[in-house]
C-alpha positions in Angstrom: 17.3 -3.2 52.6 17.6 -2.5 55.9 19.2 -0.1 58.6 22.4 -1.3 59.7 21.9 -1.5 63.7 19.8 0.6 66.3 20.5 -0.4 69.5 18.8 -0.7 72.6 20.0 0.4 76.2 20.8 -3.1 76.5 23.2 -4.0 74.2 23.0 -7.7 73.9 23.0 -8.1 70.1 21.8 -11.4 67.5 23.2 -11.0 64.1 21.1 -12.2 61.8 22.4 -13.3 58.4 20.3 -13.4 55.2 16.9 -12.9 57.0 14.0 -15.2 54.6 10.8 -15.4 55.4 11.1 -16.9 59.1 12.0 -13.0 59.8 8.5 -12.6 60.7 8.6 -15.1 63.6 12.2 -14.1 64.8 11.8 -10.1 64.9 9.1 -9.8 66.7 10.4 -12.1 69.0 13.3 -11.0 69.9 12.2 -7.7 70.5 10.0 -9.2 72.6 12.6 -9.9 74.7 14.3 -6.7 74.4 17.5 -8.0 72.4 18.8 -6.0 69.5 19.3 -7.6 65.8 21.9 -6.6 63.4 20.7 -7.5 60.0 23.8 -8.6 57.8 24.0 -10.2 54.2 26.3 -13.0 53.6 28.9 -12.1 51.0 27.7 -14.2 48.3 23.8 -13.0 49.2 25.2 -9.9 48.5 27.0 -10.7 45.6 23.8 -12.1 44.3 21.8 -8.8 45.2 24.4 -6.4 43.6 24.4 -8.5 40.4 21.3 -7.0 39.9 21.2 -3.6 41.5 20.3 -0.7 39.3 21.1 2.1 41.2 24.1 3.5 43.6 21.9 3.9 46.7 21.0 0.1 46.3 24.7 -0.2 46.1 25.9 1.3 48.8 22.8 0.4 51.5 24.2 -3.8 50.0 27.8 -2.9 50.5 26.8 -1.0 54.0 24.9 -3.9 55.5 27.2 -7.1 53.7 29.1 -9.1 57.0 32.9 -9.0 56.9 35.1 -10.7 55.4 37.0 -13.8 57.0 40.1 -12.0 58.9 37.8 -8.6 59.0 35.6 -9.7 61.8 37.0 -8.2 65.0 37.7 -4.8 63.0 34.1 -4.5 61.6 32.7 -5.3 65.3 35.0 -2.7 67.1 33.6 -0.1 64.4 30.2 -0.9 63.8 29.0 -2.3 67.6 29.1 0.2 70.5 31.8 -0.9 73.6 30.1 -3.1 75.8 28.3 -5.0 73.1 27.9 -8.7 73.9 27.3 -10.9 71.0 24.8 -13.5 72.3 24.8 -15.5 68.9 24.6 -15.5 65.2 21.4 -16.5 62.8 21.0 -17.8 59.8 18.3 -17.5 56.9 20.1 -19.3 54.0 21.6 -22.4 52.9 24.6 -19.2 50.8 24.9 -17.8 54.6 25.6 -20.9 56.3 29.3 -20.4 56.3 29.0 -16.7 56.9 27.5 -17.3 60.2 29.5 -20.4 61.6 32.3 -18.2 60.9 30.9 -14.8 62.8 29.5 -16.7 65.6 33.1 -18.5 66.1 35.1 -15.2 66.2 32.4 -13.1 67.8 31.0 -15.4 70.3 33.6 -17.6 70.9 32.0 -19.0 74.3 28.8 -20.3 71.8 31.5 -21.6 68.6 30.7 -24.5 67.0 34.1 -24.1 65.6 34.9 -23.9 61.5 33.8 -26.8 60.0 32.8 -27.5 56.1 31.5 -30.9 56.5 28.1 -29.5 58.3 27.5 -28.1 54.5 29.2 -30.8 52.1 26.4 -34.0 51.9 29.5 -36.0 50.8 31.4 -35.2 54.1 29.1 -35.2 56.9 28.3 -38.8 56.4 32.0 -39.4 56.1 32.1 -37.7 59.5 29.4 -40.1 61.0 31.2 -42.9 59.4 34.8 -41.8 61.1 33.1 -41.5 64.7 31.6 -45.2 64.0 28.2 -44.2 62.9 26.4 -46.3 60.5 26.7 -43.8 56.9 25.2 -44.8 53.2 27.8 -46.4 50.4 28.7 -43.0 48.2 31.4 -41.8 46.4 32.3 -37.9 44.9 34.0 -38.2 42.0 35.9 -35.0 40.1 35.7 -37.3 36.9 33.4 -39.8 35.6 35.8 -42.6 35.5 35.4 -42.4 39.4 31.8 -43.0 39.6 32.3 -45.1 36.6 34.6 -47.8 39.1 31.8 -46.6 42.1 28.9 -47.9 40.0 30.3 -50.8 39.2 30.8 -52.3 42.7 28.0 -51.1 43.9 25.1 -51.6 41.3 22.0 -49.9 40.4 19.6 -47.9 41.2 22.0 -44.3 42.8 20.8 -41.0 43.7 23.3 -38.5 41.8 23.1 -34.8 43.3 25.2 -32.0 44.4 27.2 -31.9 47.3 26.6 -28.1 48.0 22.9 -27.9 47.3 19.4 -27.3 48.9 15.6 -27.8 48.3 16.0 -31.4 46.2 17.6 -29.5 43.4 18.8 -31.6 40.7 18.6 -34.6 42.9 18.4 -37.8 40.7 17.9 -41.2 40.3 19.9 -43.4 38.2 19.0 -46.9 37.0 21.8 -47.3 34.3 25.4 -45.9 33.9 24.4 -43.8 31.3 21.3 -42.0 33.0 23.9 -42.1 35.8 26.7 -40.5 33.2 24.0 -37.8 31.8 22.8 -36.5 35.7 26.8 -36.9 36.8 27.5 -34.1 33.8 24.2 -31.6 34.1 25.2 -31.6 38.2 28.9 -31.0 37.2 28.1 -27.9 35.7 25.3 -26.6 37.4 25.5 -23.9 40.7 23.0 -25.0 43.3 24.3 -22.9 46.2 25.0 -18.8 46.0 27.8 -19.9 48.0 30.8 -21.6 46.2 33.8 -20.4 48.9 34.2 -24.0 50.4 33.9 -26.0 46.6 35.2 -29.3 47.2 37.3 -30.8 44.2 34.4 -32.4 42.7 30.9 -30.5 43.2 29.1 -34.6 42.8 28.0 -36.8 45.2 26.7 -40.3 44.3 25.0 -42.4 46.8 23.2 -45.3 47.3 19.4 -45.1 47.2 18.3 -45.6 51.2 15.0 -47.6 51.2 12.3 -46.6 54.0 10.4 -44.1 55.6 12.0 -40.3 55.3 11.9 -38.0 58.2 13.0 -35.0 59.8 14.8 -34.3 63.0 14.2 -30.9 63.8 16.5 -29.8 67.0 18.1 -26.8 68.8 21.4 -26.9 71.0 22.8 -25.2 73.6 26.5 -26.0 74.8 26.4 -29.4 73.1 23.2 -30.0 74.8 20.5 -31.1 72.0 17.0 -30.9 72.0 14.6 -31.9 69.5 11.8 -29.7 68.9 9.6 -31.4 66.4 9.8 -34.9 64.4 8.0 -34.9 61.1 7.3 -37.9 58.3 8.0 -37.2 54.7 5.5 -38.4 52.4 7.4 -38.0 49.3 7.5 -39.7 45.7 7.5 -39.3 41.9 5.7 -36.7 40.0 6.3 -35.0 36.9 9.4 -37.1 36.0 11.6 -36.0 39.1 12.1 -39.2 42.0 12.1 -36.8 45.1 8.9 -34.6 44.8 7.4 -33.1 48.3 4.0 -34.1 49.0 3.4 -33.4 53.1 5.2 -32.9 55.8 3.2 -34.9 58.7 4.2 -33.9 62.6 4.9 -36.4 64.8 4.3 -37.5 68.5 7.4 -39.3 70.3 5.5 -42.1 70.6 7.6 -45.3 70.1 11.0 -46.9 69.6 11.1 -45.8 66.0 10.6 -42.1 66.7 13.5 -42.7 70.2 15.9 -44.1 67.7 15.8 -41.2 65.0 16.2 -38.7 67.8 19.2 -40.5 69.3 20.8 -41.0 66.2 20.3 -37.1 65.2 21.7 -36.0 68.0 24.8 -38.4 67.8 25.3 -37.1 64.0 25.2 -33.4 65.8 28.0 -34.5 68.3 29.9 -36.4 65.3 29.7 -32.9 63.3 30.6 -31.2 67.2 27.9 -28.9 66.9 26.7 -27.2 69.8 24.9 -24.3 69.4 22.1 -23.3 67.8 18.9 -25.0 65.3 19.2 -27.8 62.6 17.4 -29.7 60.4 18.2 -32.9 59.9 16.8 -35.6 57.7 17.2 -38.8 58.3 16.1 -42.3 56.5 14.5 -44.9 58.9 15.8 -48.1 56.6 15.2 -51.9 57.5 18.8 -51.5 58.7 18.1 -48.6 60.9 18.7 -44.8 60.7 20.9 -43.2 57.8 21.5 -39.9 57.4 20.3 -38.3 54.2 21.8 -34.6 54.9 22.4 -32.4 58.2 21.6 -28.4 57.3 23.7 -27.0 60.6 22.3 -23.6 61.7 19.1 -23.1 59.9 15.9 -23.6 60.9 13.0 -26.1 58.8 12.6 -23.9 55.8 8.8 -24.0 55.8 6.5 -22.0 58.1 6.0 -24.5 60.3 5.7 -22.1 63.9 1.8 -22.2 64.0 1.4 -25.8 63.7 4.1 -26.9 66.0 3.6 -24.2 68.5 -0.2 -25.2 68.6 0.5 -29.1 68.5 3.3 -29.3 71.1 3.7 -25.9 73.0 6.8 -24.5 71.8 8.9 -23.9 68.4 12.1 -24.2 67.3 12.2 -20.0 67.0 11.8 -19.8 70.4 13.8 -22.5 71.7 16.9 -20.8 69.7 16.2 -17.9 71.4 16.0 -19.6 74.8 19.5 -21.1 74.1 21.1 -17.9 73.7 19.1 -15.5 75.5 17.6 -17.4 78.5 19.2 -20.5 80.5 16.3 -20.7 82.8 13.5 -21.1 80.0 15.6 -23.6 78.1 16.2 -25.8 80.9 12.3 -26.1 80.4 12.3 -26.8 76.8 11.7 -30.7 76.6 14.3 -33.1 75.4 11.9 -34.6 72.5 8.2 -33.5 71.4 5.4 -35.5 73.8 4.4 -39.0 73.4 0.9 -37.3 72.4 0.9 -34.1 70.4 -2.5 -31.7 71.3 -3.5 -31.9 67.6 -3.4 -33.6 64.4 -1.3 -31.5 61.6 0.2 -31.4 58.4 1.8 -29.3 56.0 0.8 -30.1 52.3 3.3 -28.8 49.8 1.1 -28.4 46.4 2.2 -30.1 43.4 1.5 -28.7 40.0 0.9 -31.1 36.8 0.7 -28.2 34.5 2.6 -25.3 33.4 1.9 -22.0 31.7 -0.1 -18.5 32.7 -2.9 -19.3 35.5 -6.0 -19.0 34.0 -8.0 -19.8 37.2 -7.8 -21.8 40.2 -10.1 -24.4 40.7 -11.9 -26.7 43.5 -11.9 -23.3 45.7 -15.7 -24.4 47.4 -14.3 -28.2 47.8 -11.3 -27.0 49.6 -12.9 -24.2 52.0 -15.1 -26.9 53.0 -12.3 -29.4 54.5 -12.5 -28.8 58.1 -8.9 -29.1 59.2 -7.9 -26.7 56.1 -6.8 -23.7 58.8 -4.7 -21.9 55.1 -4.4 -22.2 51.7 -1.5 -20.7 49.9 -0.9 -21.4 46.3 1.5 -19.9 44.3 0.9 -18.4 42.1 -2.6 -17.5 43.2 -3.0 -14.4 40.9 -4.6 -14.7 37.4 -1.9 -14.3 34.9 0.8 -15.9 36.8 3.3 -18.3 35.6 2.7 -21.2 37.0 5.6 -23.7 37.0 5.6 -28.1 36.5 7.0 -29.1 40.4 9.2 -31.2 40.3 11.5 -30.4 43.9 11.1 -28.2 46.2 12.0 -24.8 44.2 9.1 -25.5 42.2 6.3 -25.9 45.2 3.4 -24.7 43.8 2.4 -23.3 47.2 1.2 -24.7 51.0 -2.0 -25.9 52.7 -1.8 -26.6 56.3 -3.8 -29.0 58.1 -5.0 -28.7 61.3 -7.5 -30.9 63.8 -7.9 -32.7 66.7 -8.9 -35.7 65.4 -6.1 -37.4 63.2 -8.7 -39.0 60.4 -10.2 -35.9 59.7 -6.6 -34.4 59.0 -5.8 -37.6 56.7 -8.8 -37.5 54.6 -8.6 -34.0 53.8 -5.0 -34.6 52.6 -6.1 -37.4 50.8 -9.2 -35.0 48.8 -6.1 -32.3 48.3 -4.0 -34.9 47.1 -6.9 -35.9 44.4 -8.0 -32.5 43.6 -4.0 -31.9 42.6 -3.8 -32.7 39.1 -6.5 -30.0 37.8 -6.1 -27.6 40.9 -4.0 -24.9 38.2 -5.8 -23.9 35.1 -3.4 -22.5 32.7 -2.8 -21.4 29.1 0.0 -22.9 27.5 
């Protein structure tokens, strides 16, 4: 847990809701540039937290740092922030928090609101959205009972994705070649909770789509009064594994090099003007089909949730950390963030996302000499990497068995060691069933 505020002389505050991982990038950048950062947890992160607390002090230091309520805003900043206090913006840290912070960032900083608006976290409704503002959106349907997918199905055809409209990470994300593999995934998603945060559930918590054919990518971007810059482009190399359709292999960056990569950026950043966003980071991924770009989902004030900062920063000079920060904290530095990353990066990366074939208690991990000797290899981080972990089958992104990020200035040397990791895979985890 965490104090609730300390502030500087200076009093222009971030609040920062559900801090993850990426903390360790933001914090110490920000106080880099002398700006205070109140620490809040979204009400259903604290929900989750308090669920499990086993002792008052836990309690109360939750209950002490949790972010108002919708109505309570102004009140809580008039007792808890000093007069004077100039809320420059609001982050984010979770997909539960999303809502949280749209909603603080409208009240408090109304001069950098993107306004209240669910769609940005429903994948049914921001491609209705896109379709509504005359952008071209994927066939789908969310039915509250079967017999709706049922008449869906049967217009459209075979093969769907089936997956929840509130959801993150590839999490129950399926395939269906049949109406009754559809029927079976449309009733585990039904009841399932993907998302801590359930205070916008739709009437049906289902989306079924149409399976987009081509080449998967990510739009990662930063705004600043509806101006949108984007701040790396990556290629998904994704597939099959373990029985699930939508397993995470790499994450490749990408140069703006061509008309491919100029069309996915212009068609993120008219899907950010469709959803009126504004301010602040996304992470947007997109499908480059024969037809053109689709959008597969739009996450609307959070960052890439892997640590991508040292490969981006090195390959292209910046990161989307601190072109955030530029876009609430510092006009003149973002007018010198690019519009789109260079037509040649200043390295060759990737960032491998380990897939396990096994599951049980880690006996040992193996190919350790084979992998320390792959010269673009700059860090290897499996999980679990202690001996008598659990280690657990992959099968979306929950269940990444852990990182290895690639790193060299010559492109083939980066590709072959990906293709060795990718071989070494199946036996990397020895385990005890």
């Amino acid at each position: 847990m965490w104090p609730l505020l300390v502030l500087a002389a200076t009093r222009r505050v971030l609040l920062y809701v559900d801090p993850c991982a990426e903390r360790l990038h933001v914090l110490p950048a920000c106080e880099r540039r002398g700006v205070d950062v109140v620490r809040l947890h979204s009400p259903p992160a604290a929900s989750a937290i308090l669920q499990g607390a086993a002792d008052e002090e836990t309690v109360l230091r939750v209950r002490a740092s949790t972010a108002p309520p919708a109505g309570k805003e102004r009140e809580w900043a008039a007792s808890q922030l000093p007069p004077g206090t100039t809320v420059c913006g609001v982050l984010c840290g979770s997909d539960g928090g999303l809502a949280t912070a749209e909603r603080l960032q409208h009240v408090l900083a109304p001069s950098r609101s993107n306004g209240v608006l669910p769609a940005r976290r429903d994948k049914f409704e921001m491609n209705e959205v896109l379709r509504s503002r005359g952008l071209a959106a994927l066939a789908q349907c969310a039915p509250s009972e079967w017999d709706d997918a049922a008449r869906f199905l049967r217009q459209h055809g075979y093969p769907v994705v089936v997956k929840p409209r509130r959801g993150q990470a590839s999490v129950l994300v399926g395939v269906a070649e049949s109406e009754r593999q559809a029927h079976h995934m449309f009733e585990i998603v039904r009841k399932a909770t993907v998302s801590l945060d359930n205070t916008e559930a739709a009437s049906g918590c289902v989306v079924v789509q149409e399976l987009l054919v081509g080449s998967e990518w990510v739009v990662d971007t930063v705004s600043a009064s509806g101006e949108h810059k984007c701040v790396a482009l990556w290629k998904y190399d994704k597939g099959a594994a373990n029985g699930a359709p939508f397993v995470y292999f790499c994450d490749e960056l990408r140069p703006c090099s061509g008309e491919q990569e100029a069309a996915l950026i212009s068609f993120a950043f008219a899907a950010l003007d469709a959803l009126e966003w504004r301010w602040g980071p996304c992470h947007i991924e997109i499908m480059m089909t024969v037809d053109g770009p689709r959008l597969v989902e739009v996450n609307a004030g959070r960052w890439n949730g892997v640590d991508f900062q040292g490969l981006v920063s090195i390959c292209t000079g910046y990161d989307a950390y601190e072109a955030t920060l530029d876009a609430y904290l510092d006009n003149e530095a973002w007018e010198h963030v690019a519009s789109t990353p260079p037509a040649e990066l200043l390295g060759a990366a990737r960032l491998v996302k380990l897939v396990s074939s096994v599951e049980g208690e880690l006996m040992e991990l193996q190919h350790t000499q084979q992998l320390d000797a792959l010269p673009s290899l700059i860090r290897f981080e499996p999980e679990p990497s202690q001996i008598g972990e659990n280690v657990s089958l992959t099968v979306d992104l929950a269940t990444c068995a852990g990182y290895a990020y690639l790193l060299h200035g010559d492109p083939t040397v980066v590709a072959e060691d990906y293709a060795t990791i990718r071989k070494l895979q199946p036996t990397l985890f020895s385990v005890r069933t």
